[in-house]
Structure formats: C-alpha cells, structure tokens
C-alpha positions as a Markdown table, in Angstrom:
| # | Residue | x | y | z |
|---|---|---|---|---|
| 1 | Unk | 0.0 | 0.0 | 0.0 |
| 2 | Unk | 1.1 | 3.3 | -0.9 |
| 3 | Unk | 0.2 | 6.2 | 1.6 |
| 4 | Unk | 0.8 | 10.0 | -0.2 |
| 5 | Unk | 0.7 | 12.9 | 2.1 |
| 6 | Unk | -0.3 | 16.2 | 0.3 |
| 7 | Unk | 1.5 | 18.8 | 2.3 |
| 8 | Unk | 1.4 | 22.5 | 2.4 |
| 9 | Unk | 1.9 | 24.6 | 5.1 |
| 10 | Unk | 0.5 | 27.0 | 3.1 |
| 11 | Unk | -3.1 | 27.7 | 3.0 |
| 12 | Unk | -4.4 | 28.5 | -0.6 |
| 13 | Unk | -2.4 | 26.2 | -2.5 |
| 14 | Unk | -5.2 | 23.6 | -3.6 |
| 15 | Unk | -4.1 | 20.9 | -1.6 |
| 16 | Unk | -7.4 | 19.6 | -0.9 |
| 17 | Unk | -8.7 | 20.1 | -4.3 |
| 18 | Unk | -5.3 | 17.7 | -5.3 |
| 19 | Unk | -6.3 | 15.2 | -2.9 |
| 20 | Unk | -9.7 | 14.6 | -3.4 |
| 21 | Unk | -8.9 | 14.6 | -7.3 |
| 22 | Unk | -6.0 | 12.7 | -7.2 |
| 23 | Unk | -7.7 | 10.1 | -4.9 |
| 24 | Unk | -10.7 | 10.1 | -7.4 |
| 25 | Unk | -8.6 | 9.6 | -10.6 |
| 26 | Unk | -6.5 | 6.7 | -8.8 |
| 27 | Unk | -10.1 | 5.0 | -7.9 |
| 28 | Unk | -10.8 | 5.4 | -11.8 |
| 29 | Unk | -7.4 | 3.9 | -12.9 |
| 30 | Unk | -8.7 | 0.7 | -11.2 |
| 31 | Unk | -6.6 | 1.1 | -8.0 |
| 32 | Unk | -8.2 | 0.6 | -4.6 |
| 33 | Unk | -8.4 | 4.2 | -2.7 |
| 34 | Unk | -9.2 | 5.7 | 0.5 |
| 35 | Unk | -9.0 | 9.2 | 1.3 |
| 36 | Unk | -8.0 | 10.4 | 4.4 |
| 37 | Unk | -8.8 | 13.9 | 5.5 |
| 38 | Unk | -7.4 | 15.4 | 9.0 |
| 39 | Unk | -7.6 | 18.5 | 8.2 |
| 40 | Unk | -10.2 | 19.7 | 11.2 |
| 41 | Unk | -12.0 | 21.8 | 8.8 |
| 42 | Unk | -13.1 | 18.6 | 6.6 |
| 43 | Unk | -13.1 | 20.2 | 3.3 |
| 44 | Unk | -12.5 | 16.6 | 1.6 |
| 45 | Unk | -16.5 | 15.6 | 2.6 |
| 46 | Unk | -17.8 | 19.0 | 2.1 |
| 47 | Unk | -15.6 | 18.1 | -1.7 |
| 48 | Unk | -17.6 | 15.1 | -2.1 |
| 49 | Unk | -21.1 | 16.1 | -0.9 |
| 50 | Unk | -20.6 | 14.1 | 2.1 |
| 51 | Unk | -23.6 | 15.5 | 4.4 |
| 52 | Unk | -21.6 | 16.7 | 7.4 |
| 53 | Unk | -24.5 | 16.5 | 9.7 |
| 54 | Unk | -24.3 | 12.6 | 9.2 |
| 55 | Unk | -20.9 | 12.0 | 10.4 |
| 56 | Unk | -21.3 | 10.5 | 13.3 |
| 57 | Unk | -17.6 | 9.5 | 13.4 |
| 58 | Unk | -14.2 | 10.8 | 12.5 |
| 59 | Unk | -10.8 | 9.8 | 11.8 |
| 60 | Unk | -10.5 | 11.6 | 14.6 |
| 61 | Unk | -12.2 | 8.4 | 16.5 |
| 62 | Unk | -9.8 | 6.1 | 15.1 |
| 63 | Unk | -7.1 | 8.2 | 16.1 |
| 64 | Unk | -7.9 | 8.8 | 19.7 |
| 65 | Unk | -9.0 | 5.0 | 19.9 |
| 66 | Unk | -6.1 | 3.7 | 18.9 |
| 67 | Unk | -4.2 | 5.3 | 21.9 |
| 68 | Unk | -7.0 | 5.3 | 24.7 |
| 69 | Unk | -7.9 | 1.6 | 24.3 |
| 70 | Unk | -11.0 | 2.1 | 23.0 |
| 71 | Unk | -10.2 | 1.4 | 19.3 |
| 72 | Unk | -12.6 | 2.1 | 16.8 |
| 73 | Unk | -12.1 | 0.4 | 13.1 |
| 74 | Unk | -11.7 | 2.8 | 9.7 |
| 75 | Unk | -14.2 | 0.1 | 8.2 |
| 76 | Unk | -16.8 | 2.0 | 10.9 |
| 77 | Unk | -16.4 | 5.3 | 9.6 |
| 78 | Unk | -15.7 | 5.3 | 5.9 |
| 79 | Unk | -17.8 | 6.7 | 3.4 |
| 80 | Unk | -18.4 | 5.2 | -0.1 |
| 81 | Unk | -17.9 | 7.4 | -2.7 |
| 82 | Unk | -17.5 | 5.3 | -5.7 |
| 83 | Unk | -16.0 | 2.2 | -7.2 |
| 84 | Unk | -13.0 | 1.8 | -5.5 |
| 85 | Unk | -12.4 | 5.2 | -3.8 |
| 86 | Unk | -13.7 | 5.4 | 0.2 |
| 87 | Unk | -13.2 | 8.7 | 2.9 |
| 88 | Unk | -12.3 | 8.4 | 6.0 |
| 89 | Unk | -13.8 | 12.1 | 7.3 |
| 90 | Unk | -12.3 | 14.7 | 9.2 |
| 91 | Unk | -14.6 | 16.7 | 12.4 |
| 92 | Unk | -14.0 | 19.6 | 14.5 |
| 93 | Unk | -12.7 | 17.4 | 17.2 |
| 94 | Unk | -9.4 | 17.2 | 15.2 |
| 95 | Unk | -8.6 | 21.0 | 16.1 |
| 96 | Unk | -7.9 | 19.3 | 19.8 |
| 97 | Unk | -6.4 | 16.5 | 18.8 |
| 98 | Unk | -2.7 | 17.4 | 19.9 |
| 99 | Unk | -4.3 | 19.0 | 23.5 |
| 100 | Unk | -6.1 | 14.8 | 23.7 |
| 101 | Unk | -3.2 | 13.1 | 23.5 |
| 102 | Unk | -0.6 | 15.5 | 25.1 |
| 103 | Unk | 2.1 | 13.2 | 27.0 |
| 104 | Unk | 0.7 | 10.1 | 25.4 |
| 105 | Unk | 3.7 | 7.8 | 24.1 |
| 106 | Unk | 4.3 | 7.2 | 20.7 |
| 107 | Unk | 1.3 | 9.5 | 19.8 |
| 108 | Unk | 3.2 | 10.5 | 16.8 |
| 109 | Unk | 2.4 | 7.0 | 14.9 |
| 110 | Unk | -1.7 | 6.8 | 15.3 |
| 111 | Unk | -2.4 | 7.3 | 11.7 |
| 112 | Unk | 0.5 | 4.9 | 11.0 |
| 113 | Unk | -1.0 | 2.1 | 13.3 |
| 114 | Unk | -4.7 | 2.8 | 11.9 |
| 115 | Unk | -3.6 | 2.7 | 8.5 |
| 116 | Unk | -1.6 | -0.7 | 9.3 |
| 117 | Unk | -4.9 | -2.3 | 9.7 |
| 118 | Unk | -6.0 | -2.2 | 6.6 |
| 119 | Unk | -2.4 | -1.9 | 4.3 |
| 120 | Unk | -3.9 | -5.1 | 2.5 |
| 121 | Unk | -7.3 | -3.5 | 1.4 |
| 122 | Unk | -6.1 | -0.5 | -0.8 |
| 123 | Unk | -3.4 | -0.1 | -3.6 |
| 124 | Unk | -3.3 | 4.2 | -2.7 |
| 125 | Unk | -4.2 | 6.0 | 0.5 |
| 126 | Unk | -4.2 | 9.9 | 0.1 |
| 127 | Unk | -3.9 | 12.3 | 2.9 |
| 128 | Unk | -5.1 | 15.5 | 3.1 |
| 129 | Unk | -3.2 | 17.6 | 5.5 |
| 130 | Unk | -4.0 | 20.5 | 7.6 |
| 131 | Unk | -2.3 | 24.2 | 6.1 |
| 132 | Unk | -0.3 | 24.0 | 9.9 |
| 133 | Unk | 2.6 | 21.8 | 11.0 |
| 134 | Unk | 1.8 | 20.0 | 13.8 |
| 135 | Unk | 0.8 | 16.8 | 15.7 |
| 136 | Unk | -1.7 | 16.2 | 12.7 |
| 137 | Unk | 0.8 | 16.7 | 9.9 |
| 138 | Unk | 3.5 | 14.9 | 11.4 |
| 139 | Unk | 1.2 | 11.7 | 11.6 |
| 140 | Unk | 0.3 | 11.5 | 8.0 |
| 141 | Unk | 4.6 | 12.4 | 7.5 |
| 142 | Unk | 5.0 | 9.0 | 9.3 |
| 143 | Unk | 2.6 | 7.1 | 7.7 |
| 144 | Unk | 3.5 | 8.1 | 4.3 |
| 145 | Unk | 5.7 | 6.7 | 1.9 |
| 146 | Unk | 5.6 | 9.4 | -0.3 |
| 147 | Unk | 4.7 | 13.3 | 0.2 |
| 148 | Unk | 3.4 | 15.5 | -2.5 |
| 149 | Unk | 3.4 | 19.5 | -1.7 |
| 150 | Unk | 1.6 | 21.5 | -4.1 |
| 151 | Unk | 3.3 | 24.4 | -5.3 |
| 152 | Unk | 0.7 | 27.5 | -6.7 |
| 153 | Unk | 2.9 | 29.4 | -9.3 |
| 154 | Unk | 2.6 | 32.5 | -7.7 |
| 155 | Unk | 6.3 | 34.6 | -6.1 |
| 156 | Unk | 4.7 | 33.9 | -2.4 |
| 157 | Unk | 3.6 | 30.5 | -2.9 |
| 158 | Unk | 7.2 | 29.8 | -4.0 |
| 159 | Unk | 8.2 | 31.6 | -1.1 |
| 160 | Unk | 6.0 | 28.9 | 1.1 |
| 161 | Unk | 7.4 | 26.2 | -0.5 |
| 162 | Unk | 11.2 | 27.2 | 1.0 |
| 163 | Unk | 9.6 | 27.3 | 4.2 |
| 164 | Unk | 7.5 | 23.6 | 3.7 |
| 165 | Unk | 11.3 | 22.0 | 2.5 |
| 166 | Unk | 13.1 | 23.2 | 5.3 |
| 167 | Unk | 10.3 | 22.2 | 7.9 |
| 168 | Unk | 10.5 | 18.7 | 6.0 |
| 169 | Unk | 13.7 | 18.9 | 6.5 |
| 170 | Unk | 13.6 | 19.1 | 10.0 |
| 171 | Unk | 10.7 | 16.5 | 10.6 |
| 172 | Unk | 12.6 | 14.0 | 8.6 |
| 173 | Unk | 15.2 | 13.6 | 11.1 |
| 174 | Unk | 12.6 | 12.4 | 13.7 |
| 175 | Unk | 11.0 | 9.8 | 10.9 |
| 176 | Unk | 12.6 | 6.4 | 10.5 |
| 177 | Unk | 11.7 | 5.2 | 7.1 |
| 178 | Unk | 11.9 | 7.0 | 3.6 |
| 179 | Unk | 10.0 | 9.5 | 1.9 |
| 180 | Unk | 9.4 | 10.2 | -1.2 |
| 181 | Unk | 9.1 | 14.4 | -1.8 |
| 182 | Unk | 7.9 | 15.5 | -4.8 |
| 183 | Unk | 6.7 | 19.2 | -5.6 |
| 184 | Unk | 3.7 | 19.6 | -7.7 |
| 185 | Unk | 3.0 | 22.9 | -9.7 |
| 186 | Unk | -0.6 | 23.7 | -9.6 |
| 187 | Unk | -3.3 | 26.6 | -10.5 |
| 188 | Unk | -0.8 | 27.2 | -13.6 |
| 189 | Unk | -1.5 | 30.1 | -15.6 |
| 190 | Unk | -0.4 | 30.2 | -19.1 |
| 191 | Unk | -1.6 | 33.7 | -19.3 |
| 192 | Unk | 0.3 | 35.5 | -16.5 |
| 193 | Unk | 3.9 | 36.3 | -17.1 |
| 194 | Unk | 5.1 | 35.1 | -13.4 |
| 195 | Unk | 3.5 | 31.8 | -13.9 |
| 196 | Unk | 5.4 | 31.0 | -17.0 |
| 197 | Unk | 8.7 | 32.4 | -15.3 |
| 198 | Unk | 8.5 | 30.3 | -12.1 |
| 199 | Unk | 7.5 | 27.4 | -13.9 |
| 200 | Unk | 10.7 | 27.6 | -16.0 |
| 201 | Unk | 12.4 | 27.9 | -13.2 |
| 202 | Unk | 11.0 | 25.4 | -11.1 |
| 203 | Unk | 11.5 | 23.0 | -13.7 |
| 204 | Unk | 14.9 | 24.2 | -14.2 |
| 205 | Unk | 16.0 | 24.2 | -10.1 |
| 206 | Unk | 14.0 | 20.9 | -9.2 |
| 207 | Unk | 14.7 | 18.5 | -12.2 |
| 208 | Unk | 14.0 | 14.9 | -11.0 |
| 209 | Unk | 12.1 | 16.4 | -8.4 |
| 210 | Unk | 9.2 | 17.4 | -9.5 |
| 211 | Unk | 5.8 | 15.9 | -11.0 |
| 212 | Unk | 6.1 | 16.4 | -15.0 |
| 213 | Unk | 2.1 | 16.8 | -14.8 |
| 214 | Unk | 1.1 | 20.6 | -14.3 |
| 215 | Unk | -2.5 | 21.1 | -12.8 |
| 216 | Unk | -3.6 | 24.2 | -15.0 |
| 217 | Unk | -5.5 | 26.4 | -13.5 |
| 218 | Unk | -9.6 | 25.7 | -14.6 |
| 219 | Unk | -12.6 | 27.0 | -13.5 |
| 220 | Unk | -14.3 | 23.8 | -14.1 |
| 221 | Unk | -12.6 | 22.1 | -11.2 |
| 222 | Unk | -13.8 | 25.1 | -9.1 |
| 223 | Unk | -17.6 | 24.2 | -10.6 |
| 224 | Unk | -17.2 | 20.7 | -9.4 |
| 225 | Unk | -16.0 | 21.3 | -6.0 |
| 226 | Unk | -18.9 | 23.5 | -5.1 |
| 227 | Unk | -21.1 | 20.7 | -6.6 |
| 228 | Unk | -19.5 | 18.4 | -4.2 |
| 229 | Unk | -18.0 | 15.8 | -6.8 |
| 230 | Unk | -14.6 | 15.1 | -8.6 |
| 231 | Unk | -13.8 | 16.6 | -11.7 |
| 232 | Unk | -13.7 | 12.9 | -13.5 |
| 233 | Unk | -17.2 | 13.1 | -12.7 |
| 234 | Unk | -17.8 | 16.1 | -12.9 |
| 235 | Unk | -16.6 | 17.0 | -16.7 |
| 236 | Unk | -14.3 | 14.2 | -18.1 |
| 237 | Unk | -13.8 | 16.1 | -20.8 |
| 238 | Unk | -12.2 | 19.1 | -19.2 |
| 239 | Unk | -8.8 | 20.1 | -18.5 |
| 240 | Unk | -8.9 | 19.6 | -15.4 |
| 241 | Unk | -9.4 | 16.6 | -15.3 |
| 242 | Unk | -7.0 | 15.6 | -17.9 |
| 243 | Unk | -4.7 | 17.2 | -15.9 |
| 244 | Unk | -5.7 | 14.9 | -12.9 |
| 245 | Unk | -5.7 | 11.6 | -15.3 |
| 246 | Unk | -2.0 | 12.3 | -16.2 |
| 247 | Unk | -0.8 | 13.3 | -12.7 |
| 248 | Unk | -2.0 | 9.8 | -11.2 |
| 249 | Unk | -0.5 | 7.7 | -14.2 |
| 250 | Unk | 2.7 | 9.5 | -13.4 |
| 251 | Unk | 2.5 | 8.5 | -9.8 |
| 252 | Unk | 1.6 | 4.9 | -10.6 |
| 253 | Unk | 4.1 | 4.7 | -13.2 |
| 254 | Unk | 6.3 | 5.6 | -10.8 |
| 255 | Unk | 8.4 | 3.2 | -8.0 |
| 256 | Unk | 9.2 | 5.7 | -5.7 |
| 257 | Unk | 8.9 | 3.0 | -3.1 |
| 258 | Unk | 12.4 | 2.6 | -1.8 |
| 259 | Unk | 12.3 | -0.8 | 0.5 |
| 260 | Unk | 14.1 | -0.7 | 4.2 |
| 261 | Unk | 17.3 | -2.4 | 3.8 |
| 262 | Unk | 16.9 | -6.0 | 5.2 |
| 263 | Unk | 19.8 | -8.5 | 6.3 |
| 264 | Unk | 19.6 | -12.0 | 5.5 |
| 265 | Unk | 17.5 | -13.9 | 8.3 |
| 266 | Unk | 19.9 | -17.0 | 9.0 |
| 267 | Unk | 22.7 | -14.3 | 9.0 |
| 268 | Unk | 20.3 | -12.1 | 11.6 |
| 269 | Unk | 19.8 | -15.6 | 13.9 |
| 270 | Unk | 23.5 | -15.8 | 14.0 |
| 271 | Unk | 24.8 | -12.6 | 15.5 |
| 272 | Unk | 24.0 | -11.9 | 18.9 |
| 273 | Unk | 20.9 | -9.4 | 20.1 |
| 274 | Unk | 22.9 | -6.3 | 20.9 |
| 275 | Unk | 24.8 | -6.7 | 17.4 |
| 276 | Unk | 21.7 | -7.1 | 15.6 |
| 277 | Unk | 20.5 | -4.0 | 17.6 |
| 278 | Unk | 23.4 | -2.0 | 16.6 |
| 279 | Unk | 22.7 | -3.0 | 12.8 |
| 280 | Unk | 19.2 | -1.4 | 12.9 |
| 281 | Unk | 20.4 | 1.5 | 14.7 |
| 282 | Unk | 22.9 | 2.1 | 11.9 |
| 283 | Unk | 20.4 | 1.1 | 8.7 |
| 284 | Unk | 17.6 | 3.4 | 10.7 |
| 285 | Unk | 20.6 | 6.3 | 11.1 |
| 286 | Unk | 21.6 | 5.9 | 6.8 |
| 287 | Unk | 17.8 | 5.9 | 5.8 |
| 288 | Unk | 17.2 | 9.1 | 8.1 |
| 289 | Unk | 20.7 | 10.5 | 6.5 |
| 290 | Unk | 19.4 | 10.0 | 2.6 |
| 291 | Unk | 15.7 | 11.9 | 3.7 |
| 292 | Unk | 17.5 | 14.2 | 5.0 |
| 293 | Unk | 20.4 | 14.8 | 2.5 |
| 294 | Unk | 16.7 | 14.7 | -0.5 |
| 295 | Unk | 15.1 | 17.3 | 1.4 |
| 296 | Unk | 18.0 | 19.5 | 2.1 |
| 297 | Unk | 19.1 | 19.6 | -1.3 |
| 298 | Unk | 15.6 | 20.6 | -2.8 |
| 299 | Unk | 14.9 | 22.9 | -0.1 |
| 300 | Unk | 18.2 | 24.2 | -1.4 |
| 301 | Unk | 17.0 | 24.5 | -4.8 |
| 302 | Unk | 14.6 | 26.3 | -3.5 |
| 303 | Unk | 16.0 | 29.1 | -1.6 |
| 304 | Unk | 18.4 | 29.4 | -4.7 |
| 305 | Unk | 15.4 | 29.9 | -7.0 |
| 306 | Unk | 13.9 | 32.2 | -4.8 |
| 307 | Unk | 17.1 | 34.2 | -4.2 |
| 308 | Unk | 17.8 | 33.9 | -8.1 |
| 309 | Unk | 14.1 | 35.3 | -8.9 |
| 310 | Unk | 15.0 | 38.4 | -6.4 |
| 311 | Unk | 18.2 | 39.2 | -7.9 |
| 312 | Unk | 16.6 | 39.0 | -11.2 |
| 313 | Unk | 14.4 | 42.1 | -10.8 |
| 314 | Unk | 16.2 | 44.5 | -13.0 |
| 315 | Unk | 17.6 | 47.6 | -10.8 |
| 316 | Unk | 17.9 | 49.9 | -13.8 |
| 317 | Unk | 15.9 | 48.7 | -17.6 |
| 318 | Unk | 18.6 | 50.1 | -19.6 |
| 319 | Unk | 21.2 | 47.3 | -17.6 |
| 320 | Unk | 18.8 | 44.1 | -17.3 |
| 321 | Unk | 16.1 | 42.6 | -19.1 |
| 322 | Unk | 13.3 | 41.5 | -17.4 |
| 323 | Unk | 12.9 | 37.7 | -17.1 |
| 324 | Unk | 9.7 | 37.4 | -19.3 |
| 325 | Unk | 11.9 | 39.3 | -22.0 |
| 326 | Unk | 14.8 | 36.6 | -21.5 |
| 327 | Unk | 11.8 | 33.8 | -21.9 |
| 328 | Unk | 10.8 | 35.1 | -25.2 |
| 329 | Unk | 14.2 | 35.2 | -26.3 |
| 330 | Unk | 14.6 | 31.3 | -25.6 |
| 331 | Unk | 11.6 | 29.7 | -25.7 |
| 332 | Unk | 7.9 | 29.9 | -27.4 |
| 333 | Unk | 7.5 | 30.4 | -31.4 |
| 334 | Unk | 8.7 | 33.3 | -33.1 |
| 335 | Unk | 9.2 | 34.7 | -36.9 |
| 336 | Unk | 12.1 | 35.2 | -38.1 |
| 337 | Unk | 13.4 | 36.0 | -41.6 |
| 338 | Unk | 12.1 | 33.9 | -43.9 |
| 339 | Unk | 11.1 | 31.2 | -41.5 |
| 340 | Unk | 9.3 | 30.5 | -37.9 |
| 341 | Unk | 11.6 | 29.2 | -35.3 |
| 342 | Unk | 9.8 | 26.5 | -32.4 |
| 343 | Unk | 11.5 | 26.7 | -29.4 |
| 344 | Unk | 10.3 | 24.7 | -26.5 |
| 345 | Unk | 11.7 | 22.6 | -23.1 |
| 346 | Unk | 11.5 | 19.3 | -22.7 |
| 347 | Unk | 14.3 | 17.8 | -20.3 |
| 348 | Unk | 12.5 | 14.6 | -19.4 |
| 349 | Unk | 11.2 | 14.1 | -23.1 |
| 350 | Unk | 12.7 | 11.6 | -25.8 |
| 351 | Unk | 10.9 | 13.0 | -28.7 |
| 352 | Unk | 9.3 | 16.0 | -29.4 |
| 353 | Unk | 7.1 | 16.5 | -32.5 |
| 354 | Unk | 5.3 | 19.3 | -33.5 |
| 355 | Unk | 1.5 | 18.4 | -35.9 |
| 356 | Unk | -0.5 | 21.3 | -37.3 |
| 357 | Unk | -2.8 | 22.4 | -40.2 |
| 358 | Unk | 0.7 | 23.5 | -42.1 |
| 359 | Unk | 1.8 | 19.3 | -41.8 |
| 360 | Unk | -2.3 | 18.2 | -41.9 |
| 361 | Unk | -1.8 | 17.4 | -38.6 |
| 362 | Unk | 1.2 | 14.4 | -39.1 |
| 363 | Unk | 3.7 | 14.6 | -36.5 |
| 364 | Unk | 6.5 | 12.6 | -37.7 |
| 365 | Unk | 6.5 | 15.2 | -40.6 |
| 366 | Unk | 7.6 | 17.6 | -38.5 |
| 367 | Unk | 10.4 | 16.5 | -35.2 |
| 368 | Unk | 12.0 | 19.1 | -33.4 |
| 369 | Unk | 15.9 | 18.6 | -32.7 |
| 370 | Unk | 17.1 | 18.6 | -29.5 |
| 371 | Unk | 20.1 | 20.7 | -27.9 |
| 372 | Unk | 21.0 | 21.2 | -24.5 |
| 373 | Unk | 19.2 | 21.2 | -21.4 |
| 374 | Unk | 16.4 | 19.8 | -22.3 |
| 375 | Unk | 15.9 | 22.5 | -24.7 |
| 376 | Unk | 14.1 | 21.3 | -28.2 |
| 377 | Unk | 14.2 | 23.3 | -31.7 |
| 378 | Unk | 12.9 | 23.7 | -35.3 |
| 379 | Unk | 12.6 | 26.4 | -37.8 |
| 380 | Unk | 10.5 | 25.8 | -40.2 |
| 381 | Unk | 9.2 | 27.6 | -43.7 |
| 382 | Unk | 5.2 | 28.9 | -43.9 |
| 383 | Unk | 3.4 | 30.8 | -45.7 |
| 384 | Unk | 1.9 | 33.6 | -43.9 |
| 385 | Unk | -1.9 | 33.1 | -42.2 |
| 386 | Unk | -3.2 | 31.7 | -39.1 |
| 387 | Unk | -2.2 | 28.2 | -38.4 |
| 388 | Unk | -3.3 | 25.8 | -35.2 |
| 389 | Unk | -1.0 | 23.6 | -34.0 |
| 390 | Unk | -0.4 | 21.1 | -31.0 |
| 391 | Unk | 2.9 | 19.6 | -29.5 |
| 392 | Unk | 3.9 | 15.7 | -29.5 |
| 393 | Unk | 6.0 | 14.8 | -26.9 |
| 394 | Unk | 6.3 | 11.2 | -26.5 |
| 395 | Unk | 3.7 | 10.3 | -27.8 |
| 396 | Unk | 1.2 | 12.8 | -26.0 |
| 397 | Unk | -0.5 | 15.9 | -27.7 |
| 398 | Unk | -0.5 | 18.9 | -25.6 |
| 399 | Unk | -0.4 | 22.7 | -25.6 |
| 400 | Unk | 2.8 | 24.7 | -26.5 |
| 401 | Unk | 3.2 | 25.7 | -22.8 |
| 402 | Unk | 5.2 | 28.8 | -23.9 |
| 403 | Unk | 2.7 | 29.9 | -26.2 |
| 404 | Unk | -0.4 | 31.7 | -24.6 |
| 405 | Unk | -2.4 | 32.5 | -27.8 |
| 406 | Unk | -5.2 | 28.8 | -28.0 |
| 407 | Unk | -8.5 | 28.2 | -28.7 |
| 408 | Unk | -10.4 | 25.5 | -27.9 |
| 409 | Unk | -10.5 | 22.4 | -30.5 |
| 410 | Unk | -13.5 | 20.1 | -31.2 |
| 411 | Unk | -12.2 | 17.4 | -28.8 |
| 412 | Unk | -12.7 | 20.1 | -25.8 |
| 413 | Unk | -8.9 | 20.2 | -25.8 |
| 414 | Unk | -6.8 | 23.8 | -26.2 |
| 415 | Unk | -4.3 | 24.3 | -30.1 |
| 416 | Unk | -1.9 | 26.7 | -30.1 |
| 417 | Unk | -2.3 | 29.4 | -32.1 |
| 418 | Unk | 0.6 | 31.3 | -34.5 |
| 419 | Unk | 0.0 | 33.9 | -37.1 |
| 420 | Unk | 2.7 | 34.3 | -39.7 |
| 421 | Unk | 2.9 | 37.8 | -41.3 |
C-alpha cells in the first residue's frame, strides 16, 4: 500500500482540491483508494457532498482509539464514494487533537498504526493535510511513503514552498523510514507572465524532483467542487481533469517505493541481540541521513530559486532585461526571416514533434531537434496566415506551454495558435 501525504503549510495552494482529485482519478485507474482527511475543517466531505451532519464519526475516532484503548475500526467510519475510492472524514474534534493526546507515548504514529490495519485493502491511500505543521501533519509524515506539496505558481507560494522544505527537513530527522518528496506545480496560468517564469524555473532548479504533470489552472474544477463531486465526474472532458488523469498515471508509473534495507534472516539468527540492535540502529541512522540529505538539497533549490528570482528584478531597464523578456528570447514560437523558429523545453522528453494544419496534422513530418538542457528546436518555412497547432511529446499531444495564444478544438482540448505575417 502506498500512503501520499499532500502537504502545504500554506493555505491556498489547492491541496485539498489535489487530494480529493488525485484520490478520485486513482479510484478510476482501477486502484483501490481511500482518502483520508485530517484536516479539522473537513473540506474533503464537504468536496464530495458528504452531508456533514451525518458524520457521526471521524478519523479523529480512530485516532484517539487507537491510543486510549478504546479502538474504533476505519471500516466503521468510511464513506463510499465510488467504485474503489472510500473517505475516512475529518470533524472539528481534530482541532484538539494534539491537547487529547498530550504526554501520550508514541502518539506520533496513530495514523501509522490505523492505517496498518487495513495496508492489504487498498493499492493508494491519500492524505489530506491540515495548512499547519503539527501533531496532525506529522502523523500522516510518518505514515506516508511518499509526500506530495503542491506548489501555486505564484512569487509567495514559491516563497512557502522554501519554508515547507526546510520544515521537512527538519521532521525527517525524527521519521525512520523513507520519503518520497515530490513538488507539484498547480493553478498554472499560461496567461500570467510570473506563472510562466517560475514554472521555468522550477522545472529548471527541481529537475527529477518534480511531478512532469502541471495542474492548470480551470474554473471547471472550481464548478465541481462547489457541486461536491470530482472533476472525473464532474466533466471528463475538461482540462482539469485531464490534468488529474495524467498526474496519477505518473504516480503509478512511478516506483518511488524505496524498501528498508533488510539483512539475510539466517545471518540475523546468528549474530548476537545487541549486534543485531546496533545493525538497525545504523540502517535506521543511513535511511534518516538519505531523507535528510533529499530534502535539504531541494529545499536548497529552493532558496536558490527564490534568491535567483529576487536578484533577477532588474535595478535599472537600460542594464537588465526582465525575465519574461529573457523567456521570449529562448523559448515559445517566433518569426524570423524567412522562417518561424519552435522553441520549446522538454528535459524529461525523448521525442518531441510538432503536428498542425501547415503538416495536416502528421507529427512525424515535423520533429523538433534537441540541444542542450532539455531544450528542443525547429525552424520551419510557412506561408503567412493563421495556423493551429499542437505539441507531440512522446507520444502525448498537448499545448505549447510557452505559447499563450489557443483556442479550444472540437475534442474540448486547447491548439496553439501562430499567425505568420
């Protein structure tokens, strides 16, 4: 069982509005799902039209159970929601839930333990944390084998994100198993010039990092929120959810699992109790170490990035370019003489095709070269007019990301739009 904490310290960030869709679009791959919210405010059943009046019982319940004696089963509190996708719901009584449990041992791993009881009956378990670090957050650290923080693209947002990596940093040391951290850009822009900026640059600073998957920023996921159901019920055909379908077949894709190093059992039965003792001590002390040694170095990345954007504000215009002018000059679509010149980024990608009205919409007519860095470019000769066009990279058609002039196609998807002169 996988367990993903969505973390942000953050407020604002759509973290819930990743869980509940991530969990949603997991369920629809065919994997078995639960949802768990302790966040006290409970926006994951308000999410899913979960009538708060009838819950009679929390997580909170299980949590508290577990550690008073009086344990209380997740079977007894979950909600259906679909095929394959269950919540466990969050209450009030979550706001006290570090003042409950004050001076109780090991009160750290109640989410762990909870979740241990039922490790055989899903494939994914999604937490949705509360915007605060605390007692709450640092159980679903624990119990996670992989945390996702959702990044907005916004200058402050980045700014919260050094401040979420370096307070990983520091609750890693106290955690004895690995994590997984992986940032995830969300409500991306196209149209605003920061967005495009500190996507670059996140890209550019985080590297193998950081989801591929960008969760654009769509009103229809807003819609079907306030509606109380997932966007891959909601509107399938939107953006959105799109989004959400590629993000989840990146994760399971993925093995980001990285087993607890194990010694042989005869070898174990041989050495004496303290030895063996001495053994885990170490293994736990190296697996602690590489967390660590992850988190520091992209909480590094990110005070660099954040330190880089600052410096890049141009003191005087006549000295410095401002960054979106030293975007255009290196990537997006642009006219020169005699021809029109693709540039795009791709560091991750293996191919990278371009299809259009100018090639009737053939791909493998058209394959951009690449260069370095990831970068990817092709000059090619048109005729002036208006043409639509859609990048191929590896297979999947998308959007030129550095291109903000679309329009919607027939399939409910966007083209990119360039007008040679």
């Amino acid at each position: 069982m996988r367990t993903i904490a969505v973390v942000n310290q953050k407020g604002g960030c759509g973290k819930t509005t990743v869980s509940i869709n991530l969990a949603s679009t997991l369920a629809a791959e065919g994997k078995r799902t639960l949802l768990v919210d302790v966040d006290p405010q409970g926006h994951c059943a308000v999410g899913l039209a979960v009538p708060e009046e009838q819950i009679e019982q929390s997580i909170y319940d299980c949590l508290v159970g577990s550690r008073r004696g009086e344990p209380v089963k997740l079977t007894e509190i979950l909600w259906e929601i679909s095929d394959n996708f269950e919540l466990a719901p969050a209450s009030i009584d979550l706001a006290a839930f570090e003042q409950q449990l004050s001076g109780t041992v090991d009160r750290e791993n109640c989410l762990k333990d909870v979740l241990a009881a039922v490790s055989k009956d899903y494939d994914y378990v999604v937490v949705d944390c509360p915007p605060a670090v605390g007692l709450l957050t640092f159980n679903a650290i624990r119990a996670a084998t992989d945390v996702v923080v959702p990044v907005e693209t916004g200058y402050f947002s980045l700014h919260g994100l050094s401040k979420q990596l370096d307070t990983l940093s520091v609750l890693c040391k106290q955690c004895s198993q690995h994590i997984n951290v992986m940032v995830l850009a969300s409500m991306y822009d196209i149209r605003t010039k920061m967005g495009r900026e500190i996507l670059v640059e996140l890209r550019k600073n985080f590297s193998g990092k950081m989801f591929w998957t960008v969760v654009n920023f769509n009103t229809r996921l807003k819609e079907a929120a306030s509606l109380g159901q997932p966007i891959c019920e909601y509107d399938p055909a939107s953006r959105g959810h799109k989004d959400f379908q590629s993000l989840a077949q990146e994760l399971i894709a993925s093995d980001t699992q990285i087993e607890p190093k194990q010694r042989p059992i005869i070898q174990a039965r041989q050495e004496p109790v303290a030895i063996q003792s001495s053994i885990r001590a170490k293994e736990r002390k190296e697996v602690i170490e590489a967390l660590d040694d992850n988190l520091e170095s992209i909480s590094s990345s990110a005070q660099e990035l954040l330190a880089g954007l600052k410096s890049g504000q141009p003191k005087a215009k006549s000295k410095q370019k401002d960054i979106d002018s030293k975007l255009n000059d290196f990537y997006g679509v642009r006219q020169f003489e005699g021809s029109v010149r693709f540039v795009t980024l791709y560091p991750r990608a293996k191919t990278v095709q371009i299809a259009g009205d100018f090639n009737n919409w053939q791909p493998q007519q058209t394959i951009m070269q690449p260069g370095k860095d990831g970068k990817w470019e092709l000059a090619l000769e048109l005729a002036p007019g208006k043409y639509r066009y859609r990048m191929v990279v590896d297979g999947q058609w998308q959007r030129d990301p550095y291109n903000e002039s679309v329009e919607m196609n027939p399939f409910g998807e966007y083209n990119s739009v360039l007008e040679v002169k």
